[in-house]
Biopython code that builds the backbone (N, CA, C, O; Angstrom):
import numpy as np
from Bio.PDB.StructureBuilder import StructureBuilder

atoms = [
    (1, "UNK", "N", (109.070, 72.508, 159.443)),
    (1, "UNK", "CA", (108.291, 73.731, 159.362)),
    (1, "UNK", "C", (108.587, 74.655, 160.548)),
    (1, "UNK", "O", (108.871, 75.840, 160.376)),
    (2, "UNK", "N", (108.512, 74.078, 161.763)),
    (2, "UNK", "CA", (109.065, 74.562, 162.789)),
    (2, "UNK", "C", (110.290, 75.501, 162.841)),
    (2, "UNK", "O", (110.332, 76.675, 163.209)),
    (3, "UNK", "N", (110.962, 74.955, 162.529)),
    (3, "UNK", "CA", (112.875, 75.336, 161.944)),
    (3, "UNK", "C", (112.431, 77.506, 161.065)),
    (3, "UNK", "O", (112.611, 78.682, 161.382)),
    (4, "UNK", "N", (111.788, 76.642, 159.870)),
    (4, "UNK", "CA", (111.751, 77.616, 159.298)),
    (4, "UNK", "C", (111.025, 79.197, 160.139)),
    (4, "UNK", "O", (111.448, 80.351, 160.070)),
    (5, "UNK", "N", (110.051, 78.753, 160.749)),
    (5, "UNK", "CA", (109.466, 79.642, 161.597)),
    (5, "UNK", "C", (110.730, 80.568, 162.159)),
    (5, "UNK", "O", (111.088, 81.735, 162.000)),
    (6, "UNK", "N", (111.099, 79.683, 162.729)),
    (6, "UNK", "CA", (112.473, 80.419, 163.924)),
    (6, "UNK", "C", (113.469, 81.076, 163.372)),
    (6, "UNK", "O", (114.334, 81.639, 164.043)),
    (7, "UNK", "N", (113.432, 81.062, 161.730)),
    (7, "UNK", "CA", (114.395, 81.665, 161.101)),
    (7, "UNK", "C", (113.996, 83.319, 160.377)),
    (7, "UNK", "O", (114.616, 84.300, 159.969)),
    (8, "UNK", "N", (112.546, 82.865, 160.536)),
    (8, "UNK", "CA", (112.043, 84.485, 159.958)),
    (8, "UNK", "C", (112.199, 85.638, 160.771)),
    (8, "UNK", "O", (112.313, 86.833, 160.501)),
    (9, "UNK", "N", (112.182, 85.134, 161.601)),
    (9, "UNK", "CA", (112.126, 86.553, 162.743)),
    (9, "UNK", "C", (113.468, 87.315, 162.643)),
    (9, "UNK", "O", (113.468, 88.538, 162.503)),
    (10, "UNK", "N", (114.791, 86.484, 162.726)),
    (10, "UNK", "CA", (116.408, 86.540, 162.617)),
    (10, "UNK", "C", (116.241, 87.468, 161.058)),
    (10, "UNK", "O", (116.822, 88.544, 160.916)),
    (11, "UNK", "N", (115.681, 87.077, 160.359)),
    (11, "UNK", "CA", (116.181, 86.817, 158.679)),
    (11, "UNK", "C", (115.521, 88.380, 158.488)),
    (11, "UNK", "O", (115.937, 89.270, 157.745)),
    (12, "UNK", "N", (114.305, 88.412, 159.448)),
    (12, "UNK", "CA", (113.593, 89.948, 158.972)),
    (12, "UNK", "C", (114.286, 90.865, 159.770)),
    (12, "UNK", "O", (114.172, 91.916, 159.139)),
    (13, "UNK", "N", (114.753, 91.033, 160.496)),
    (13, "UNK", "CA", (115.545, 91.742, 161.422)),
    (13, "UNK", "C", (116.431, 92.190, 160.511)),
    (13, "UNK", "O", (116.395, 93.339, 160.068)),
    (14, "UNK", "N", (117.695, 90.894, 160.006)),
    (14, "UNK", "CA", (118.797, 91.578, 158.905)),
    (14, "UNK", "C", (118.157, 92.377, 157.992)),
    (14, "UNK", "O", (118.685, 93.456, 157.722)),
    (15, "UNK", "N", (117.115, 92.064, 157.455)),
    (15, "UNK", "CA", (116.392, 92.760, 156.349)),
    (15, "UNK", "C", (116.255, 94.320, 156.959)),
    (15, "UNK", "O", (116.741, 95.266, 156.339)),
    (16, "UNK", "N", (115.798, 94.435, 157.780)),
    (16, "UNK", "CA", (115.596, 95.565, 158.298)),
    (16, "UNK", "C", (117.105, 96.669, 158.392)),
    (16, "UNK", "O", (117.356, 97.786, 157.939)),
    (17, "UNK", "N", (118.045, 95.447, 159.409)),
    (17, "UNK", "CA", (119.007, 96.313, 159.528)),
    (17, "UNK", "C", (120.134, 96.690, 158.007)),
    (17, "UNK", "O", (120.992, 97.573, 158.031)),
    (18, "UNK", "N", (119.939, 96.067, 157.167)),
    (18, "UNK", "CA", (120.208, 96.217, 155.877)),
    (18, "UNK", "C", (119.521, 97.273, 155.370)),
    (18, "UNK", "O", (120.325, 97.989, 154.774)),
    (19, "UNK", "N", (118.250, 97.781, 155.313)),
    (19, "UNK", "CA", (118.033, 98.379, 154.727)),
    (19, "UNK", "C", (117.901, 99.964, 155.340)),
    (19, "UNK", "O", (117.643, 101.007, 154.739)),
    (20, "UNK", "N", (118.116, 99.777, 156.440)),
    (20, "UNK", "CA", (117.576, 101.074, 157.416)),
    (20, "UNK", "C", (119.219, 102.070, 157.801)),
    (20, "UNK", "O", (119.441, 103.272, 157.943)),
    (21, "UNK", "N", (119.981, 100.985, 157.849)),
    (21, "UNK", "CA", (121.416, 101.258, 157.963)),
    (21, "UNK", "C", (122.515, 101.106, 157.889)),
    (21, "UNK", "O", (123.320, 101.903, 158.370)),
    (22, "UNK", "N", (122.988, 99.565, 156.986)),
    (22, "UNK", "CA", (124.122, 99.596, 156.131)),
    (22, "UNK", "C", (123.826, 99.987, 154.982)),
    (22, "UNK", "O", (124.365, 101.094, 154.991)),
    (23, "UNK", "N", (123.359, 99.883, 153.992)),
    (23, "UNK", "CA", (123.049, 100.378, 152.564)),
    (23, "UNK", "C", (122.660, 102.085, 152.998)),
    (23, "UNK", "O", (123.617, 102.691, 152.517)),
    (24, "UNK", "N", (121.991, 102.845, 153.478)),
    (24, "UNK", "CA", (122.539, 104.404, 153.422)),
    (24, "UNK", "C", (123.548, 104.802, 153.402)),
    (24, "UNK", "O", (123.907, 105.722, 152.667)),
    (25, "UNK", "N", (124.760, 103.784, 154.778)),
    (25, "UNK", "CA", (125.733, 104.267, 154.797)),
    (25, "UNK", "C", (126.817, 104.165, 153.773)),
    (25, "UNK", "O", (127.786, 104.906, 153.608)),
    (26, "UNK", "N", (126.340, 102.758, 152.913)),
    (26, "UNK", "CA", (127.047, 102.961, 151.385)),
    (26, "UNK", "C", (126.810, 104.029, 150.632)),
    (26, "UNK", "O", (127.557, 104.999, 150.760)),
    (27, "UNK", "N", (125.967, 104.058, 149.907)),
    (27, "UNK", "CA", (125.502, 105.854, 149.592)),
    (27, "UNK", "C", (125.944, 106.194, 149.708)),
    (27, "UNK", "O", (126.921, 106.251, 148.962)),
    (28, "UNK", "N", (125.834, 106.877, 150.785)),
    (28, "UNK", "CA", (126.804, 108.350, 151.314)),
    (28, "UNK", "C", (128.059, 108.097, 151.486)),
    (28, "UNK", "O", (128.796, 109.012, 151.854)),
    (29, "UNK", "N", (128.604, 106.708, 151.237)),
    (29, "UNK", "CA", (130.149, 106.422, 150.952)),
    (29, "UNK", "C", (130.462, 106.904, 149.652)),
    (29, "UNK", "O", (131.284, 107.726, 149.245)),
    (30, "UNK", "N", (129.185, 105.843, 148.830)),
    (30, "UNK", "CA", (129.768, 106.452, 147.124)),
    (30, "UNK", "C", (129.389, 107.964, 146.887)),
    (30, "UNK", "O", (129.904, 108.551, 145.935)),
    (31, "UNK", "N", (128.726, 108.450, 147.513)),
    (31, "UNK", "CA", (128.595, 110.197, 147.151)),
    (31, "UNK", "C", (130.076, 111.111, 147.571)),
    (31, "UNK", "O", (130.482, 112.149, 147.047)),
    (32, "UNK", "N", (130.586, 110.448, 148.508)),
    (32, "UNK", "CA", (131.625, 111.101, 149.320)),
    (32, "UNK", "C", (133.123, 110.977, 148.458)),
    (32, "UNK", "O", (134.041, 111.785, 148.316)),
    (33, "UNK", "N", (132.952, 109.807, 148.042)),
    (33, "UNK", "CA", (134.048, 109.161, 147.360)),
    (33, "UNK", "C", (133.964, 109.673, 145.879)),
    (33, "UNK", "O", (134.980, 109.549, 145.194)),
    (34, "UNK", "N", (132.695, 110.312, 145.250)),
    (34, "UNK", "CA", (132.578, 110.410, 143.839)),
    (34, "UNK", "C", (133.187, 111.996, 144.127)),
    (34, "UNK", "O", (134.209, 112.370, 143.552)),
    (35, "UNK", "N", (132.428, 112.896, 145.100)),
    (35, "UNK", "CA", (132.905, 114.291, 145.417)),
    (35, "UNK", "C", (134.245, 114.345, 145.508)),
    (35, "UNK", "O", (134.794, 115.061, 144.671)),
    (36, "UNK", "N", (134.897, 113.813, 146.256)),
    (36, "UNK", "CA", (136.343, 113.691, 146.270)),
    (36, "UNK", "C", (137.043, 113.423, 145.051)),
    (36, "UNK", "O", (138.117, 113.985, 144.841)),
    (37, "UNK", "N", (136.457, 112.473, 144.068)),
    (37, "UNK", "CA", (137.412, 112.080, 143.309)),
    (37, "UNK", "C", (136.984, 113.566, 141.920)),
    (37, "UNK", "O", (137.560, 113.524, 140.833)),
    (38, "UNK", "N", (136.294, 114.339, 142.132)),
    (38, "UNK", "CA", (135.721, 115.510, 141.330)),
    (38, "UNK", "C", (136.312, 116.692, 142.002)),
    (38, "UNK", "O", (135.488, 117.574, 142.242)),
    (39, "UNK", "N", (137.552, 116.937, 142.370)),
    (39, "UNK", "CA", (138.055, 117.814, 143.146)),
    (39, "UNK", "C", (138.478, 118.389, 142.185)),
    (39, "UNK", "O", (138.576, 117.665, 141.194)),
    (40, "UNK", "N", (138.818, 119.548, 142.039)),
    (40, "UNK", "CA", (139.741, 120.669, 141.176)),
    (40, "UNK", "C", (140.244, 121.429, 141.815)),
    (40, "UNK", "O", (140.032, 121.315, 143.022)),
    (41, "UNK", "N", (141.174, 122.598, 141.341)),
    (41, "UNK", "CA", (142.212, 123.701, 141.625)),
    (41, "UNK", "C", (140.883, 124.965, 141.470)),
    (41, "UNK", "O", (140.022, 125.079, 140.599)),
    (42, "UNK", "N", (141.093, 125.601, 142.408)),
    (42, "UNK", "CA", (140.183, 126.330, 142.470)),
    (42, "UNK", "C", (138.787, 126.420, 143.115)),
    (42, "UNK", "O", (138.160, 127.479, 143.108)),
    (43, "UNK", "N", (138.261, 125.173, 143.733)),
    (43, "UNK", "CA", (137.185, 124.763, 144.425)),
    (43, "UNK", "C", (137.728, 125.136, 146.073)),
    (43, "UNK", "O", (138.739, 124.851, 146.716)),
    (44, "UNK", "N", (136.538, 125.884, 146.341)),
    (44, "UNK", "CA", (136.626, 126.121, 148.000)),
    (44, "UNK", "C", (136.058, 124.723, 148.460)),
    (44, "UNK", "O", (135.103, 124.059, 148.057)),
    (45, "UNK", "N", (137.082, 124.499, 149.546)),
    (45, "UNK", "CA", (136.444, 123.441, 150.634)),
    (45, "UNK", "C", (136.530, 123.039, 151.812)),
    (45, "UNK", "O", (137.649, 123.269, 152.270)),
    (46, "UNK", "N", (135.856, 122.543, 152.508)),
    (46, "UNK", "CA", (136.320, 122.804, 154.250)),
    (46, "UNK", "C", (136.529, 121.100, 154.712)),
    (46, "UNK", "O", (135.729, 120.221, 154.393)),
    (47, "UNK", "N", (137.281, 120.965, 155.202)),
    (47, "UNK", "CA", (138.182, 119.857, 155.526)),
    (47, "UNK", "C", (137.438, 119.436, 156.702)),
    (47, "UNK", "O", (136.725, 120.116, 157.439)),
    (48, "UNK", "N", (137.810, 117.841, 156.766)),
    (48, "UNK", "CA", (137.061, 116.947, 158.384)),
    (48, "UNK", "C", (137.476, 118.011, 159.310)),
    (48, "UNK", "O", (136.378, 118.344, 159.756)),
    (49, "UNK", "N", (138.044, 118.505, 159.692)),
    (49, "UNK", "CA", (138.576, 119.061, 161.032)),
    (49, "UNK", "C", (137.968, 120.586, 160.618)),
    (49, "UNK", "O", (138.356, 121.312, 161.533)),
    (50, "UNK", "N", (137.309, 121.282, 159.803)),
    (50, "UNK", "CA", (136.719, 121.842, 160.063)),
    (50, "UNK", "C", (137.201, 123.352, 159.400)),
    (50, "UNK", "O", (136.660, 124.449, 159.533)),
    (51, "UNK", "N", (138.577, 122.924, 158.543)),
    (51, "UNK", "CA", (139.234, 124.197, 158.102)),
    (51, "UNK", "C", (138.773, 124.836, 156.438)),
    (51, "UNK", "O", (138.738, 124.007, 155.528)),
    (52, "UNK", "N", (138.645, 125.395, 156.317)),
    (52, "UNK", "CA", (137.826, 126.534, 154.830)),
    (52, "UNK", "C", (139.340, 126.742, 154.425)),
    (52, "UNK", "O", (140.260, 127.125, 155.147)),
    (53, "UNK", "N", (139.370, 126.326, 152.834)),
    (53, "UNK", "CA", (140.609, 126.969, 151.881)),
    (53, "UNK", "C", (140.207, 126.627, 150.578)),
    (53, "UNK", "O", (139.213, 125.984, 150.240)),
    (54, "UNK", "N", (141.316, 127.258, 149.707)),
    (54, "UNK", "CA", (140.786, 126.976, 148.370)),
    (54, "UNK", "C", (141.652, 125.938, 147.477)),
    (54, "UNK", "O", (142.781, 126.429, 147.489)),
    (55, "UNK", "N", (141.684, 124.935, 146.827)),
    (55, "UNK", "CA", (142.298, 124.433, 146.542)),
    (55, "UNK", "C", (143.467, 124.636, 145.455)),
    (55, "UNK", "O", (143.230, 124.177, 144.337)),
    (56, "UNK", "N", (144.665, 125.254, 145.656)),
    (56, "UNK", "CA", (145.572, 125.680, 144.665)),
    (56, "UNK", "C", (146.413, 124.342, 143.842)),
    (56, "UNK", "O", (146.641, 124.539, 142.648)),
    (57, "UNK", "N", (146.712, 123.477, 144.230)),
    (57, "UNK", "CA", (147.271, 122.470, 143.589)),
    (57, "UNK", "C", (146.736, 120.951, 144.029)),
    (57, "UNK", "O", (146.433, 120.658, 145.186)),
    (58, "UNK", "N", (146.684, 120.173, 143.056)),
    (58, "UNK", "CA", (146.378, 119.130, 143.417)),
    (58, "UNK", "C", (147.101, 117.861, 142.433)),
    (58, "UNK", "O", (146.782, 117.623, 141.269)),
    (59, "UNK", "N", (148.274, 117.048, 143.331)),
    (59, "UNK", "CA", (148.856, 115.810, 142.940)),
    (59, "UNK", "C", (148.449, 114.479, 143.188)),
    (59, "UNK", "O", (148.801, 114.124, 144.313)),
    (60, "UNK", "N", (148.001, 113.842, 142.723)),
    (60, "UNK", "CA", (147.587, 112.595, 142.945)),
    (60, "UNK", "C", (146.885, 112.733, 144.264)),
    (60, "UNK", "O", (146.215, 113.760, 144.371)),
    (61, "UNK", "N", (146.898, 111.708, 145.558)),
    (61, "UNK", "CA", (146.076, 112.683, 146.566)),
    (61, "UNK", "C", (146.285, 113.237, 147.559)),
    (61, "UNK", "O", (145.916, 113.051, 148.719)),
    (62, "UNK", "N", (147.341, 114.452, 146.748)),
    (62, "UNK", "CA", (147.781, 115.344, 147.872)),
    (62, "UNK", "C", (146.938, 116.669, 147.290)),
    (62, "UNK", "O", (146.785, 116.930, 146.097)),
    (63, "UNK", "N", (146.448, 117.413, 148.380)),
    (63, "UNK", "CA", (146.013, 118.364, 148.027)),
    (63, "UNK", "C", (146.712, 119.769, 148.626)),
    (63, "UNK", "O", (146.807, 119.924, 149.843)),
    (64, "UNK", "N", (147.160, 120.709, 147.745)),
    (64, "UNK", "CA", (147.178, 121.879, 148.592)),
    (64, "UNK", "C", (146.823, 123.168, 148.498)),
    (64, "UNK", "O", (146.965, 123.922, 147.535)),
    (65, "UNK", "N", (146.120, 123.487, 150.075)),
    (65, "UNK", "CA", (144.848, 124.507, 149.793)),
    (65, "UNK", "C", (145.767, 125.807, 150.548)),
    (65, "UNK", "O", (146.768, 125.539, 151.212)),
    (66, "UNK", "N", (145.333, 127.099, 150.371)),
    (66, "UNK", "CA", (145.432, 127.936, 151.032)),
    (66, "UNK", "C", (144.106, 128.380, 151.559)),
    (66, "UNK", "O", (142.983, 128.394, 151.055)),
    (67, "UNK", "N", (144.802, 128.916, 153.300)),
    (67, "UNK", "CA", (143.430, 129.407, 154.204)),
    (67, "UNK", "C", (143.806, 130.592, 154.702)),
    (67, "UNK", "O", (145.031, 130.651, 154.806)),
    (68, "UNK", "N", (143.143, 131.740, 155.115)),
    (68, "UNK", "CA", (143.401, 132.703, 155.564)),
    (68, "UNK", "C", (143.661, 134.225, 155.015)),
    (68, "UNK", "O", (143.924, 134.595, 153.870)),
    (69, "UNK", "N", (143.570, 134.648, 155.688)),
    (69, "UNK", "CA", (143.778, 136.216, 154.710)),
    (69, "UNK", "C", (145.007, 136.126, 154.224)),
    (69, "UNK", "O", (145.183, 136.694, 153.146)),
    (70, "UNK", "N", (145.966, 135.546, 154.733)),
    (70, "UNK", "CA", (147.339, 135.821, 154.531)),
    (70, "UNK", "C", (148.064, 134.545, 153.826)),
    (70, "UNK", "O", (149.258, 134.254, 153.898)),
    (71, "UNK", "N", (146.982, 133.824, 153.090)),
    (71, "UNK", "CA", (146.899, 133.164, 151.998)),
    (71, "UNK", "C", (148.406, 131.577, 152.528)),
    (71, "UNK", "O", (149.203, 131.033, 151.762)),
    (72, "UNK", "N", (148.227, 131.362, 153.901)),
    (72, "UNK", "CA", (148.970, 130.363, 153.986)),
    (72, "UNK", "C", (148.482, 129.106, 153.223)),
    (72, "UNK", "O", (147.348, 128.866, 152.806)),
    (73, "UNK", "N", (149.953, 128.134, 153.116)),
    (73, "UNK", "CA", (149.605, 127.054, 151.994)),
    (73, "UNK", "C", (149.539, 125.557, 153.287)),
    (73, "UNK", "O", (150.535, 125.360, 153.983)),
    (74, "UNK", "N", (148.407, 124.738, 153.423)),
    (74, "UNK", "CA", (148.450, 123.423, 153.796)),
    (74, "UNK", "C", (148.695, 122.527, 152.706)),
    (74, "UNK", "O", (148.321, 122.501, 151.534)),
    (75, "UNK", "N", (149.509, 121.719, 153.493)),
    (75, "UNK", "CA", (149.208, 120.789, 151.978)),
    (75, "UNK", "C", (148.440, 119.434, 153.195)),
    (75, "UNK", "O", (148.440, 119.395, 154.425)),
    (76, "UNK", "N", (147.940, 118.606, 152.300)),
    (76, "UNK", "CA", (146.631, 117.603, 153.004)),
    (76, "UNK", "C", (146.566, 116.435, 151.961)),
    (76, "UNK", "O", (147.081, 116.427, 150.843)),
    (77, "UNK", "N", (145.881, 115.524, 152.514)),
    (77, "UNK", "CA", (145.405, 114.279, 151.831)),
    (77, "UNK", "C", (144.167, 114.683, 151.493)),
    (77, "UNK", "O", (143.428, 115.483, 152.066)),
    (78, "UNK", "N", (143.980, 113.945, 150.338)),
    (78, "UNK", "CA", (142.333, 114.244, 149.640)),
    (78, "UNK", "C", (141.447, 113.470, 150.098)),
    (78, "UNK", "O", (140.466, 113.431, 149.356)),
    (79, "UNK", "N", (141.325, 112.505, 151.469)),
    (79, "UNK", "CA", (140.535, 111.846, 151.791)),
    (79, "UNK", "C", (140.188, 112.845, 153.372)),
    (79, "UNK", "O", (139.304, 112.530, 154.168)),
    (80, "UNK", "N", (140.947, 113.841, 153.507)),
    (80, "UNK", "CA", (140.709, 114.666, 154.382)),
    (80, "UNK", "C", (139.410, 115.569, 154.453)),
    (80, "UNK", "O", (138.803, 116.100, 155.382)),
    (81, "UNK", "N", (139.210, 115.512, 152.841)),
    (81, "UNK", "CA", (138.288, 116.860, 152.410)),
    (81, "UNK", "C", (136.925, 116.351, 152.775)),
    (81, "UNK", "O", (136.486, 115.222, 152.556)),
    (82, "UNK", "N", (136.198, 117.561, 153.484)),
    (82, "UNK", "CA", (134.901, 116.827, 154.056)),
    (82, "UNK", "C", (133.751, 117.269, 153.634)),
    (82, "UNK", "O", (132.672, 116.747, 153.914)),
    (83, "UNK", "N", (133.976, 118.668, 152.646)),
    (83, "UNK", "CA", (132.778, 118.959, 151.424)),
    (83, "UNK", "C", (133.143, 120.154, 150.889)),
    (83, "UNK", "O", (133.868, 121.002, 151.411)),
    (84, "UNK", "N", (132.575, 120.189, 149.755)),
    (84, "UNK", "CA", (132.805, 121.460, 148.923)),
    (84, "UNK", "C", (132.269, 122.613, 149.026)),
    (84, "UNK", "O", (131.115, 122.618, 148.598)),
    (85, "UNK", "N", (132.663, 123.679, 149.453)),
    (85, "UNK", "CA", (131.704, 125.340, 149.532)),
    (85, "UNK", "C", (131.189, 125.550, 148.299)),
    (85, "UNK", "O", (131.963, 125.740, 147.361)),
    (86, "UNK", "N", (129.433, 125.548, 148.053)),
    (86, "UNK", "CA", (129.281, 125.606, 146.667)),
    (86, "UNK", "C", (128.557, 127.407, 146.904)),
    (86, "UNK", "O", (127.592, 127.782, 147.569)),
    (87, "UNK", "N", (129.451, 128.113, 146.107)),
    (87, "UNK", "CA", (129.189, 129.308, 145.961)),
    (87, "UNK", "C", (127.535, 130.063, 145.697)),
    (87, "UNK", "O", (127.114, 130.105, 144.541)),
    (88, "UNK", "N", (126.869, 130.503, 146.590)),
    (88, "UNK", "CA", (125.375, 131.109, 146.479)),
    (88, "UNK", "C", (125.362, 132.301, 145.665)),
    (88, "UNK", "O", (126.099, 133.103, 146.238)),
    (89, "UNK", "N", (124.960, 132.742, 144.767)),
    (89, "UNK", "CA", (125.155, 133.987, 143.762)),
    (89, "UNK", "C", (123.433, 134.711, 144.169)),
    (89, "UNK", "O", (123.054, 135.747, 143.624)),
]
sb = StructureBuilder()
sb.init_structure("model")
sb.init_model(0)
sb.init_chain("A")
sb.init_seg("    ")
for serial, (resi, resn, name, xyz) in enumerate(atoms, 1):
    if name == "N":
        sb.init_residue(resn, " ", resi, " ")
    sb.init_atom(name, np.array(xyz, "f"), 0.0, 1.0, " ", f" {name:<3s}", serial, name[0])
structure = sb.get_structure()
């Protein structure tokens, strides 16, 4: 009985840290990963590093966006993309 005592305290802790902060961070894995894999030609989006373009072509997961007035072309990995500009009307 003893034994078991000494194990609840350990056992509620994981519970805790399971629920408070690995499982969100899944979530927001599968949200990130579903957005990405919902990419199209034509979707504005601003990249981890922080850059705004629009997406003109997209091959398997290469993406390539143009940024700038002067409509230069990046081309990028699609695991780069860090969210979508959703247009306010």
């Amino acid at each position: 009985m003893e034994q078991l005592t000494g194990l609840i305290i350990p056992l509620g802790l994981l519970a805790i840290l399971y629920f408070m902060i690995i499982r969100p961070q899944q979530k927001k894995e599968k949200k990130v990963t579903a957005m990405r894999s919902a990419l199209k030609v034509g979707d504005e989006i601003i990249t981890i590093g922080g850059v705004y373009g629009k997406i003109i072509k997209i091959k398997e997961d290469v993406l390539t966006i143009e940024v700038g007035s002067d409509k230069t072309k990046l081309v990028m990995a699609r695991w780069a993309v860090g969210s979508v500009v959703t247009k306010e009307i």
